[in-house]
C-alpha positions as CSV (number, residue, x, y, z in Angstrom):
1,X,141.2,21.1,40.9
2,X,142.3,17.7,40.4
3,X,145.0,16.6,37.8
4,X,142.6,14.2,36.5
5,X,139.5,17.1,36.2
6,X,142.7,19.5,34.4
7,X,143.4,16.8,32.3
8,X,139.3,16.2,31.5
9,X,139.3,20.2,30.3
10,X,142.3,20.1,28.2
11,X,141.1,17.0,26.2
12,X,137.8,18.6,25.8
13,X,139.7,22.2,24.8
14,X,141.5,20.4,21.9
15,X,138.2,18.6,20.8
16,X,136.7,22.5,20.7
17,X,139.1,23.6,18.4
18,X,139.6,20.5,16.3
19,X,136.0,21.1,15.8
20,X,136.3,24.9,15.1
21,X,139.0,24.1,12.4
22,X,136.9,21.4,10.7
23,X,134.2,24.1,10.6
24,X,136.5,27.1,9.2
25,X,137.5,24.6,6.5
26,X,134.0,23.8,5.7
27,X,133.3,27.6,5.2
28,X,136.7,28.1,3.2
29,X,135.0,25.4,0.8
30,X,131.6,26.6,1.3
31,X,133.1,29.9,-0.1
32,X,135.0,28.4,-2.8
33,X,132.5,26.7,-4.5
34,X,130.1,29.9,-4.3
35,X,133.1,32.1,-6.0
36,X,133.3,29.3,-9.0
37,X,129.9,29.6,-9.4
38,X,130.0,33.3,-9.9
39,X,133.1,32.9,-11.9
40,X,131.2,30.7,-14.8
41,X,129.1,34.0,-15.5
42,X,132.5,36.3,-15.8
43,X,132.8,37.1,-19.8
44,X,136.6,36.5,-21.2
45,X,137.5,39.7,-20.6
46,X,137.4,39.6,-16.5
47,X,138.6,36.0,-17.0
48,X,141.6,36.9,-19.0
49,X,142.6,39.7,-15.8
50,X,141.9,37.4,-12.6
51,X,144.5,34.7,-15.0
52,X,147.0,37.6,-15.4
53,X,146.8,39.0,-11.4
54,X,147.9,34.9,-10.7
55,X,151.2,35.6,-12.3
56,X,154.1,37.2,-10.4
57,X,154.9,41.1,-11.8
58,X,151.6,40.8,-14.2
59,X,149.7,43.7,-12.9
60,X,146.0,43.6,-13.3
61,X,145.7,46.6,-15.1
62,X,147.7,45.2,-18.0
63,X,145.7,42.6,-18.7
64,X,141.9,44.1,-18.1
65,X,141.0,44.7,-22.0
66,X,138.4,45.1,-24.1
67,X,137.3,44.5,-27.9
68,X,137.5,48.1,-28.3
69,X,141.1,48.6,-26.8
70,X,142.4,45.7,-29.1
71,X,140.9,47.5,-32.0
72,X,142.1,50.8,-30.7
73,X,146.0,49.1,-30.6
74,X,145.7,47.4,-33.8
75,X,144.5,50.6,-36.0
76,X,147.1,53.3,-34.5
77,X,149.8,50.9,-35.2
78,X,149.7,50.9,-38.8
79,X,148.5,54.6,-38.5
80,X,151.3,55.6,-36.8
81,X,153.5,53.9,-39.2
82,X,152.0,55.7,-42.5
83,X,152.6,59.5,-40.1
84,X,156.2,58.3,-40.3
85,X,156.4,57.3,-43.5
86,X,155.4,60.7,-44.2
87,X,158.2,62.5,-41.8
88,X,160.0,60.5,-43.2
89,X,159.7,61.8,-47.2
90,X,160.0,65.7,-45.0
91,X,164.4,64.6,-45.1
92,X,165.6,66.9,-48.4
93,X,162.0,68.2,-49.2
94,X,160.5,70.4,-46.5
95,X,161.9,73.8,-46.3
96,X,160.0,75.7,-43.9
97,X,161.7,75.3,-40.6
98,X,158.2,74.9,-38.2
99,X,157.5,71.6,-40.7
100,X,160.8,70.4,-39.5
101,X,160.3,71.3,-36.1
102,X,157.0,69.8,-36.4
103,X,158.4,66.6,-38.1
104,X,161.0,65.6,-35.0
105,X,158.4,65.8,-32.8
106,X,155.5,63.9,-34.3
107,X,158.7,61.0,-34.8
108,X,159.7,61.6,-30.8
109,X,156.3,60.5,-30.0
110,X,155.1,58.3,-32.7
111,X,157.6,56.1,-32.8
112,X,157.7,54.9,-28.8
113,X,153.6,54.6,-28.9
114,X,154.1,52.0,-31.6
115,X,156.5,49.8,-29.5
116,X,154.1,50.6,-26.5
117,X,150.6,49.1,-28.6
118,X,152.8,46.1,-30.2
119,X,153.7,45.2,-26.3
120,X,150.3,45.7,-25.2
121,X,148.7,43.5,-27.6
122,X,151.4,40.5,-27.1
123,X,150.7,40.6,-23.3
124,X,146.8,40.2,-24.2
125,X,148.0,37.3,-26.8
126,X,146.2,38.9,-29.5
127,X,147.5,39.6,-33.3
128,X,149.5,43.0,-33.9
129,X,148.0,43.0,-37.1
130,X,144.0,43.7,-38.1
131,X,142.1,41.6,-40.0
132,X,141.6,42.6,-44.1
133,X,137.6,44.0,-44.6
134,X,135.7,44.0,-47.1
135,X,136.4,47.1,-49.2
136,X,139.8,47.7,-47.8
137,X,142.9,47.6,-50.2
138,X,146.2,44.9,-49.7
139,X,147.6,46.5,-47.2
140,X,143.8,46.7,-45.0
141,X,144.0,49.7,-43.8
142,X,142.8,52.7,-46.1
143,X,139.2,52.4,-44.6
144,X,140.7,53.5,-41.2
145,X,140.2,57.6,-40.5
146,X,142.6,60.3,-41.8
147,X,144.7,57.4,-43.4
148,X,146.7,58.6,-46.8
149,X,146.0,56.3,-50.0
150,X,149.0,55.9,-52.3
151,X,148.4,58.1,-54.8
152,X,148.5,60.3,-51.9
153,X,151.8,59.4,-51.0
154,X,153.2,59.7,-53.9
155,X,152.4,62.7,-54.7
156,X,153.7,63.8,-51.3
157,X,156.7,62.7,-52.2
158,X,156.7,64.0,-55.8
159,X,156.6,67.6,-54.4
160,X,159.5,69.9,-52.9
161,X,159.7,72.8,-50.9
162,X,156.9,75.0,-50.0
163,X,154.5,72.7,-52.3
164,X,155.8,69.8,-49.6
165,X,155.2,72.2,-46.9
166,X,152.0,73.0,-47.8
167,X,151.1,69.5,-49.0
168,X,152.7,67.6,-45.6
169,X,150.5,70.5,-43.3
170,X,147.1,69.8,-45.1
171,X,147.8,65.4,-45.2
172,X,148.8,65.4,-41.5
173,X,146.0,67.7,-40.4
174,X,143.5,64.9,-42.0
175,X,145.7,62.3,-40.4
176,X,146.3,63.4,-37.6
177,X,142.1,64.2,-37.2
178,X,141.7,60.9,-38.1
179,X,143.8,59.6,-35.0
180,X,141.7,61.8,-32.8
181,X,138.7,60.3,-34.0
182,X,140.5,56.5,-32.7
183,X,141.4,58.2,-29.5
184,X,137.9,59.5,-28.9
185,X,136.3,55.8,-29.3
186,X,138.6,54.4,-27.4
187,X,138.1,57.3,-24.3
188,X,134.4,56.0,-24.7
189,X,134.9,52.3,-25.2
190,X,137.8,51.1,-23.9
191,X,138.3,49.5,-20.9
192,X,142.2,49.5,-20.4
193,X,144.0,52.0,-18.4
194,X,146.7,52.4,-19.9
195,X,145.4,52.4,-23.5
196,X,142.5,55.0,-22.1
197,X,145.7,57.3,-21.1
198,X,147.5,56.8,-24.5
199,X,143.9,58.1,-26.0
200,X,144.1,60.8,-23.8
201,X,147.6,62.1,-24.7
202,X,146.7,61.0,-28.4
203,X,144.0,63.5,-28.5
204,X,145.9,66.6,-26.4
205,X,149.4,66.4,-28.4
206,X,147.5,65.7,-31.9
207,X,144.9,68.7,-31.5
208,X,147.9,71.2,-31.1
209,X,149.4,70.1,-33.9
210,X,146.6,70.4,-35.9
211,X,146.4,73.8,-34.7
212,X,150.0,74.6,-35.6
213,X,149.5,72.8,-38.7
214,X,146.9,75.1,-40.1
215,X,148.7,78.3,-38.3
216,X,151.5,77.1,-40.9
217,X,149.2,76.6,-44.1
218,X,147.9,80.2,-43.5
219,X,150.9,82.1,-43.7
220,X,152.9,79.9,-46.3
């Protein structure tokens, strides 16, 4: 072979591939434009995930949502809240040691779940807070399940030893049904992970206690 005939083949060998890379880009493109398309039919919701999954150390999961697990975060917030507002009234009142027991535990995991919802709902850019509804009192909240109104409350804390026991055991089995109820919606509506799992643990940890609760009322 010839230099000039090796020299012929090379030429055409780099025309080959410019050609094959022209083409690989048109494809690239080709495929773009089809994946837009597809994207303009995605609802907010899958939108809101493929933004998050750009950002560095934003996993996917965090960010995949729902109406349903917004509403879920936003009620067991300020339910959570009014359970410790009523461990909290337990300090100098509650003389029956299983209600104390029972009270450092519903804190130990009460407490956390609130700081773990607030987080979750700043990451999704939504309010911590639920809207007021029609029929609700100030505080928009006593048309949510199991919650105490404030007559309730008071007399809760009005009352002392085994009334207090007996009183705290009979509120926080209605509460704590009541959070059961949220968890169960969300295990059927949700979408997120990691607020499905919360529902989960919601719904195994509460039912005991409710359990206990009532093993408590029948003996005091």
């Amino acid at each position: 072979m010839t230099a000039f005939t090796r020299a012929l083949r090379r030429k055409s060998s780099r025309r080959i591939a410019a050609v094959g890379v022209v083409a690989a880009g048109a494809l690239v493109l080709s495929a773009c434009s089809d994946n837009g398309d597809d994207m303009s039919g995605m609802d907010h919701g899958s939108t809101a995930s493929a933004t998050a999954t750009s950002k560095p150390g934003k996993s996917a999961a965090a960010a995949d949502f729902n109406d349903a697990d917004v509403t879920f975060a936003q009620a067991m917030i300020p339910h959570h809240q009014q359970a410790l507002e009523m461990t909290e009234l337990a300090d100098g009142r509650a003389s029956d040691s299983e209600i104390k027991e029972l009270v450092a535990q519903i804190e130990k995991a009460q407490d956390p779940e609130i700081k773990t919802l607030q987080g979750w709902l700043k990451s999704w850019g939504k309010p911590t807070e639920m809207e007021s509804m029609p029929g609700m009192d100030h505080s928009g909240h006593s048309g949510m399940d199991g919650m105490m109104s404030d007559e309730d409350m008071k007399e809760l804390k009005a009352a002392k030893g085994t009334d207090f026991d007996k009183l705290f055991a009979e509120m926080m089995i209605d509460h704590h049904n009541g959070a059961i109820a949220m968890a169960e919606d969300e295990q059927k509506n949700g979408k997120n992970a990691d607020a499905k799992k919360m529902a989960d643990a919601i719904i195994e940890g509460q039912s005991a206690e409710v359990k206990q609760l009532q093993s408590i009322l029948d003996r005091l």
